[in-house]
C-alpha positions as CSV (number, residue, x, y, z in Angstrom):
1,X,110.0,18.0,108.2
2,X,113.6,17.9,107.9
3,X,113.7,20.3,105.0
4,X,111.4,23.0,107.0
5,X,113.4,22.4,110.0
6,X,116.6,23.3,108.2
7,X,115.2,26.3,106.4
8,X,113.9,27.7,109.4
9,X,117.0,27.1,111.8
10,X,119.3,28.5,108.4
11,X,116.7,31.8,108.8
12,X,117.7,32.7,111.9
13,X,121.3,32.2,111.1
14,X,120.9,34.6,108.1
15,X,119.0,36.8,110.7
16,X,122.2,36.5,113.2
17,X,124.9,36.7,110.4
18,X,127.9,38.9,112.2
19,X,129.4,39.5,108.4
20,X,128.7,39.0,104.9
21,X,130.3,35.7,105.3
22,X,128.1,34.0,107.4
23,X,125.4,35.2,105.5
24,X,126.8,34.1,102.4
25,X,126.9,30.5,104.2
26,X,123.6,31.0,105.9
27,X,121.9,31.8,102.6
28,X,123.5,28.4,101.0
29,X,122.2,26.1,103.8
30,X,118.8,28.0,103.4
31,X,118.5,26.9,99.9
32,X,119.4,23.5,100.7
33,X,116.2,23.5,102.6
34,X,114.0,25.2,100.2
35,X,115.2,22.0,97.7
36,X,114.6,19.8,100.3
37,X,110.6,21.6,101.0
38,X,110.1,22.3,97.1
39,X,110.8,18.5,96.5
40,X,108.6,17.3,98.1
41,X,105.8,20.0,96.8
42,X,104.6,18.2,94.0
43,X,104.4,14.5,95.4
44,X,102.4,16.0,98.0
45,X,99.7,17.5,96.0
46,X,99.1,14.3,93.8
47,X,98.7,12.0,97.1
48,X,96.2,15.0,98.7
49,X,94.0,15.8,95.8
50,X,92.2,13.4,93.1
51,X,90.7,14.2,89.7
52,X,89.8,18.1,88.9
53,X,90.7,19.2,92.6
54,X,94.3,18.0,91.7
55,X,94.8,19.7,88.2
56,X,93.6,23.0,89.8
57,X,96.0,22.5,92.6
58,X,98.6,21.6,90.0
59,X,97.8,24.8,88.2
60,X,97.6,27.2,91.6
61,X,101.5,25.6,92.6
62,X,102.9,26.0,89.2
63,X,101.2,29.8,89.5
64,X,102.7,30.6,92.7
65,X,106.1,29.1,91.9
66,X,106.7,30.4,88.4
67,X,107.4,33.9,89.4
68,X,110.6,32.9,91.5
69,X,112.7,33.4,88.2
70,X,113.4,36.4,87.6
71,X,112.4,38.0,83.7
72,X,113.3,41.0,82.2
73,X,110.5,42.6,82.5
74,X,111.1,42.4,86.6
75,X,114.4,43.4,86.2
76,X,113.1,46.5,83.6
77,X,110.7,47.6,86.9
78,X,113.3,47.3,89.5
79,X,116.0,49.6,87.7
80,X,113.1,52.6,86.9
81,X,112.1,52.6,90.6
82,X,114.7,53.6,93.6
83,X,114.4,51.7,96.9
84,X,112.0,55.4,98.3
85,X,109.4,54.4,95.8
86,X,110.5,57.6,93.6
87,X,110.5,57.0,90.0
88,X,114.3,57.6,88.5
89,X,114.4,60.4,85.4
C-alpha cells in the first residue's frame, strides 16, 4: 500500500509542478513508487492463482508489461506522425 500511496501522492505533485524542476523531482519519487507496486506484481500473482490460472496470469502480466520499453519500431512511428495526427512528408 505504501508503494501505491507514494505513486499516487508523487502524481499530484507532477500535476502541481510550478517548474521543470519540481517535475523533474516529482517524476523521480513517482518511479520510486512504481518499483515499490511492480515489485510486488509478481509475488502477488503466484500467491492469488494456482496451476493453469497462474501461467495464464503470468503470461497476461508479462504482456501488459513488456511494452513499457521502448523499441525501434515505436520510436520509427512516433517520428513519421506529428503530435495533430498528420503524417510528416
Amino acid at each position: 500500500m505504501g508503494g501505491i500511496a507514494l505513486f499516487t501522492l508523487s502524481s499530484r505533485a507532477c500535476g502541481l509542478a510550478p517548474n521543470a524542476v519540481s517535475l523533474d523531482i516529482a517524476r523521480c519519487v513517482q518511479g520510486m513508487g512504481a518499483a515499490f507496486v511492480l515489485a510486488n506484481a509478481m509475488p502477488l500473482i503466484a500467491q492469488v492463482y494456482d496451476g493453469q490460472a497462474r501461467n495464464m496470469a503470468i503470461a497476461v502480466w508479462g504482456t501488459h508489461s513488456g511494452p513499457a520499453v521502448p523499441s525501434p519500431r515505436s520510436s520509427a512511428v512516433s517520428s513519421w506522425t506529428s503530435p495533430s495526427g498528420a503524417t510528416s512528408s
